[in-house]
Structures are given as C-alpha cells and as structure tokens.
C-alpha positions as CSV (number, residue, x, y, z in Angstrom):
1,X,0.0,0.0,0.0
2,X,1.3,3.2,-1.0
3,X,2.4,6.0,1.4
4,X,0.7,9.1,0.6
5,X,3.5,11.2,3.0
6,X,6.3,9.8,1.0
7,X,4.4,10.2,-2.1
8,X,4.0,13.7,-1.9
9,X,7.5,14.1,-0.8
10,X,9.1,12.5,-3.6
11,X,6.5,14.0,-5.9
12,X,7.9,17.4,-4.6
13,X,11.6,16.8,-4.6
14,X,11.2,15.9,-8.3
15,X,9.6,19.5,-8.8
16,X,12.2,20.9,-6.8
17,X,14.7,19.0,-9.0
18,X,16.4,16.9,-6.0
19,X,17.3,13.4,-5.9
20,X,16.7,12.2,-2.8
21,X,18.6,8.9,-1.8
22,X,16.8,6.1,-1.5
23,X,16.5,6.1,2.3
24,X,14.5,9.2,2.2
25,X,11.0,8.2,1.7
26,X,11.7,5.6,5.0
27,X,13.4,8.3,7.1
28,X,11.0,11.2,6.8
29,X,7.7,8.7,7.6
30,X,9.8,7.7,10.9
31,X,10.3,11.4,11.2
32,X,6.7,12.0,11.0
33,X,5.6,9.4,13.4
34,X,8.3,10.0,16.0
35,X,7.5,13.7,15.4
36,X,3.2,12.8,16.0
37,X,4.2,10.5,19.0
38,X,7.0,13.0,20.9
39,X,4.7,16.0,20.3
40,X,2.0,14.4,22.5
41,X,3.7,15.3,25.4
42,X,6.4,18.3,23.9
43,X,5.1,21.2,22.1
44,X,7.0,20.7,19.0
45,X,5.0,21.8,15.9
46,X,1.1,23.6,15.9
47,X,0.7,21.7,12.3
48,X,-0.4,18.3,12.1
49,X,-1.0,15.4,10.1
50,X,1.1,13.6,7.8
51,X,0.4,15.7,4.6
52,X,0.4,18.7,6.0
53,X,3.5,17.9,7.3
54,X,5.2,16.4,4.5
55,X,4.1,19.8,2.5
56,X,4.5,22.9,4.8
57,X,7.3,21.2,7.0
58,X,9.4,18.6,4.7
59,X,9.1,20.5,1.3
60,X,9.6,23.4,2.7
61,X,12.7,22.5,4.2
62,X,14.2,20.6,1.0
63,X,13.2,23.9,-1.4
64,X,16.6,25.6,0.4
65,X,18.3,23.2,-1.8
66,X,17.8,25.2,-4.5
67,X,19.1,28.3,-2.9
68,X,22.3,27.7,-1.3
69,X,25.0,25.6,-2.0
70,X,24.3,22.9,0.8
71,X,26.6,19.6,-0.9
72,X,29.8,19.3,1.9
73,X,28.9,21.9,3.6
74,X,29.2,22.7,7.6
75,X,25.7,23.5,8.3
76,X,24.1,25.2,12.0
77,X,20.4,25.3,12.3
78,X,19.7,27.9,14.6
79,X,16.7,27.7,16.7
80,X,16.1,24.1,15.3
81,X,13.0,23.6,17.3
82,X,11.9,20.2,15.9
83,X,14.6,19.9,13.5
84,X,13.4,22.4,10.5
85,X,14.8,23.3,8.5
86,X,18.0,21.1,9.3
87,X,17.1,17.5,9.5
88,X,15.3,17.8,6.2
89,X,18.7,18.6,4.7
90,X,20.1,16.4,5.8
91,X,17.9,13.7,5.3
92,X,17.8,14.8,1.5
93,X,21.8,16.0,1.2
94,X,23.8,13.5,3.0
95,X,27.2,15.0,2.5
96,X,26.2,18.0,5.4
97,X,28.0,18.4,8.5
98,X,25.1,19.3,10.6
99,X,24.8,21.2,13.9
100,X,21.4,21.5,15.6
101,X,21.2,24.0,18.6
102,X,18.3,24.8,20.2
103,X,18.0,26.8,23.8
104,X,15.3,24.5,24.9
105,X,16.5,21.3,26.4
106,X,12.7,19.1,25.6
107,X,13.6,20.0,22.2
108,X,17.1,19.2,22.1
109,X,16.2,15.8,23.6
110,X,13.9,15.2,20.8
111,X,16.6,16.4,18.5
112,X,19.0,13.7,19.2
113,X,16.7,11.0,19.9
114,X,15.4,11.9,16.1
115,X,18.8,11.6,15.1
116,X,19.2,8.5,16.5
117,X,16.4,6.8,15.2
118,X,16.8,7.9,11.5
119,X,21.1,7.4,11.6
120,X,21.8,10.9,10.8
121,X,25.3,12.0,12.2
122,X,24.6,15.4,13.1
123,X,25.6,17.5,16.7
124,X,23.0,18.4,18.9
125,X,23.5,21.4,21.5
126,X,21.4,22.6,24.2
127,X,22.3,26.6,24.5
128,X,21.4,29.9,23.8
129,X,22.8,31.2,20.6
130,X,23.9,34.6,21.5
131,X,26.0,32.3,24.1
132,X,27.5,29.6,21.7
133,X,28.5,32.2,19.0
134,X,31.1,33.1,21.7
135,X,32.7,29.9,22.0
136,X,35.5,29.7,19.8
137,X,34.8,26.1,18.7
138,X,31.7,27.7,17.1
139,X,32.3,30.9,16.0
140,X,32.8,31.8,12.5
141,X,33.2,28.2,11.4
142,X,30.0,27.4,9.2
143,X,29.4,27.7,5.4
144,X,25.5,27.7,6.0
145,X,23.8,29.0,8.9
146,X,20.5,28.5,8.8
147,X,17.3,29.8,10.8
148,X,13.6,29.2,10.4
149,X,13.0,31.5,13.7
150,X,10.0,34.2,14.0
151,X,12.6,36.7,15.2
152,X,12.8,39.8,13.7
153,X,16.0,39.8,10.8
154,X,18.0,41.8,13.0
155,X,17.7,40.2,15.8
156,X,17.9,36.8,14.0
157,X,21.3,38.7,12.0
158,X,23.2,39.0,15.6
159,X,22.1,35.4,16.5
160,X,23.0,33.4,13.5
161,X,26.0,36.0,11.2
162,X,28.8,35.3,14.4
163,X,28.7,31.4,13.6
164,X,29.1,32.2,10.1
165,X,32.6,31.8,8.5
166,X,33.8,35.0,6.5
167,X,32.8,34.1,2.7
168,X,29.1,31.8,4.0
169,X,25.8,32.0,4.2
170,X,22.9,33.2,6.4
171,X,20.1,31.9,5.2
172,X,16.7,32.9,6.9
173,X,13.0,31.7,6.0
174,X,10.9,34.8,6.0
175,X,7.4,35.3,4.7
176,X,7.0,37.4,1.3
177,X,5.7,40.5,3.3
178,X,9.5,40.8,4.3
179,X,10.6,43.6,2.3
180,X,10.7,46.4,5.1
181,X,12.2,43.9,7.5
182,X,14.6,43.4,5.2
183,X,15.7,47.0,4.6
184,X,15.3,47.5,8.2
185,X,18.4,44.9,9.0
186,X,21.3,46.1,6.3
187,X,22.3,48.3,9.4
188,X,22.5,44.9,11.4
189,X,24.2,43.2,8.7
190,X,27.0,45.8,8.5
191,X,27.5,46.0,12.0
192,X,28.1,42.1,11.6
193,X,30.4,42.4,8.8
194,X,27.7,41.0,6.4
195,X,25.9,42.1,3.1
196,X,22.6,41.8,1.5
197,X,23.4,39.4,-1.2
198,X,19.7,38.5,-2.4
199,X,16.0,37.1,-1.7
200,X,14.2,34.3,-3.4
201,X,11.1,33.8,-3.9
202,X,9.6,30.4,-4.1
203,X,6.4,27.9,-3.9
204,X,5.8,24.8,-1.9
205,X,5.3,22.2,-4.4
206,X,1.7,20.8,-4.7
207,X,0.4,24.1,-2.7
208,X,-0.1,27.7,-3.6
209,X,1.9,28.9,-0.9
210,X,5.1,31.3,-1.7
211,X,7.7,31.9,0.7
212,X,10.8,34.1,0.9
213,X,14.7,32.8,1.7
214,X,16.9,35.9,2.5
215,X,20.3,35.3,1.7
216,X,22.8,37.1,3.8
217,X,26.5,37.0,2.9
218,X,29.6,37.3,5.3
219,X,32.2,39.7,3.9
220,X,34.5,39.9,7.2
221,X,35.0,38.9,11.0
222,X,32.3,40.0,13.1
223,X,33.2,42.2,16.1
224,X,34.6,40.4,19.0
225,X,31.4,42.3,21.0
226,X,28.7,40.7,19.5
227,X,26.3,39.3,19.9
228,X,25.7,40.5,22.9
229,X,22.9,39.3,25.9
230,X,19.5,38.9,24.7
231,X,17.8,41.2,26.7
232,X,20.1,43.9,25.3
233,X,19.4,42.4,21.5
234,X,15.8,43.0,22.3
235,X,15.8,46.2,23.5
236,X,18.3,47.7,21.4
237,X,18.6,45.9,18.6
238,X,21.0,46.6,15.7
C-alpha cells in the first residue's frame, strides 16, 4: 500500500529537482511518526497530520536546496525547534556536516533522539545562541547558517552571522511580506560584517503557498562584541 507522505515528498523533490537517496521516503515517515508521537507530550510543531507535514514542513525545508550551495557543507540550524529546516537537509543531502542547537533542552532531547532513530550523524546542543557564538569552537566556522526563527531579521542577524565563516551564508525563511524587515536589517548586517546578497522567492510544491529565503553574505570577521545578551538584542537591537 502506497504512502501518501512519502508520495508527496518525492513528488515534490522531483519538482524541486532533487534526488533524494533512496533512504528518504523511510526516514521522513519515521520522522513523522516519532514527530506525532514526541509532540503528544512536547510542544513541538502547531501543524499536524502527515500531509500537512510532508508539504508545509518537509518540502519546505528541501526547497533551500535550490538556494544555497548545501553539498559538503558545515551547516548550523539555529533555533532548530523540531529539526526544520536542518534535519530535512540532511535527510535529502547527506554530504552535510550538521549542527542543531536549540535553547530549549525538551527540544534538544527530541533532536538527538530523532537523530538517532533515522542514523543521521549530526551535533546536537542545548544553549542559547547569543551564548554559543562566543565559543570559539563555534564561532565563525560554518558555510551555511540557517534559521527558520520568528525573530525579527536583525535580531535573528546577531544570533545566527557570528557562527558564520567569513565568505558563508545566512540563510533565513521569511514570509514574502518581508521587504521592510529586510531594509530595516542592512544596518545589522553591516555592523556584523555582512551584506545583503539576495531574496528568493519560491512555492511549496503541490500548494499555492510562496515563501521568501533571504540570503545574507559574510564579507569579514564580526566584532569580538557581539552578539551580545538577549535582553540587550531586544531592546536595542541593531
């Protein structure tokens, strides 16, 4: 009998023009039911059932593929929450060197019991990112740092740029109403030693849903000051 989640996740990478290894379709339905049965207790994810799931969390993961170059490259995902965009990436691109951090330690849990169960290789860390971007194991030391977050850009800019090696990538998932957020972090992005390099534009496969990937480049060293505490992010941000 035919799985409509892993249907309608190859049906989508084949739109998105990835070819997802043969071990995909069987890791992302143990994703989904780990994901259903964990979340009964942790709140992980407000959307639920397995194609809504496979669409609005899965696809929309894998469509970064098409944006960045992800193929051998050292990867954070920021915020990772329950493991999007990251363990998608993964799951699909198998040649990433994956860190998930998350400041929630339910989460993290989940994050490397996931890991576990579907035999990705990736590091998990429980701390607070304006924390780990000063340790020096950390800090500017990814290609990719990536961040599906609901924090404002400039505040999500001083979280994720100081993990990000001088020539990388931030790349944040924004909604297509963006445009003044946008313009309203180039003063973060400077401050960070980072540049507006472009925005994309793109559709779920199988939905009528558009979202936005802003991608951020890093141009040189951020300042040994940032980021600084949270509370000071927050109320003065960049």
């Amino acid at each position: 009998m035919s799985d409509p989640l892993i249907n309608i996740v190859a049906r989508g990478a084949r739109k998105l023009n990835i070819d997802l290894p043969p071990t995909a379709g069987a890791a992302f339905r143990a994703y989904y039911d780990f994901l259903d049965e964990y979340g009964k207790n942790v709140n992980l994810t407000a959307i639920s059932g397995d194609e809504e799931v496979a669409r609005l969390h899965f696809l929309d993961s894998l469509s970064l593929l098409q944006t960045a170059p992800f193929k051998n490259a050292k990867v954070i995902d920021i915020g990772s929450g329950a493991g999007f965009p990251g363990v998608p990436l993964k799951v699909a691109e198998q040649t990433i060197d994956l860190t998930l951090l998350d400041a929630t330690g339910k989460r993290v849990s989940f994050l490397s019991e996931l890991c576990a169960k579907l035999h990705i290789d990736a590091t998990c860390i429980h701390g607070r990112a304006e924390e780990a971007a000063h340790n020096v194991e950390m800090r500017e030391c990814y290609d990719i740092a990536v961040s599906r977050a609901v924090a404002q850009l400039n505040v999500l800019c001083e979280l994720c740029l100081p993990f990000v090696r001088v020539g990388g990538l931030m790349v944040a998932m924004k909604s297509t109403d963006s445009e003044l957020e946008v313009d309203e972090a180039k003063t973060a992005m400077e401050a960070l030693g980072a540049e507006l390099e472009e925005s994309i534009d793109y559709t779920i496969p199988d939905t009528d849903i558009v979202h936005r990937v802003v991608i951020i480049r890093k141009a040189k060293n951020t300042t040994e000051k940032l980021p600084r505490r949270f509370a000071k992010i927050q109320k003065s941000p960049l």
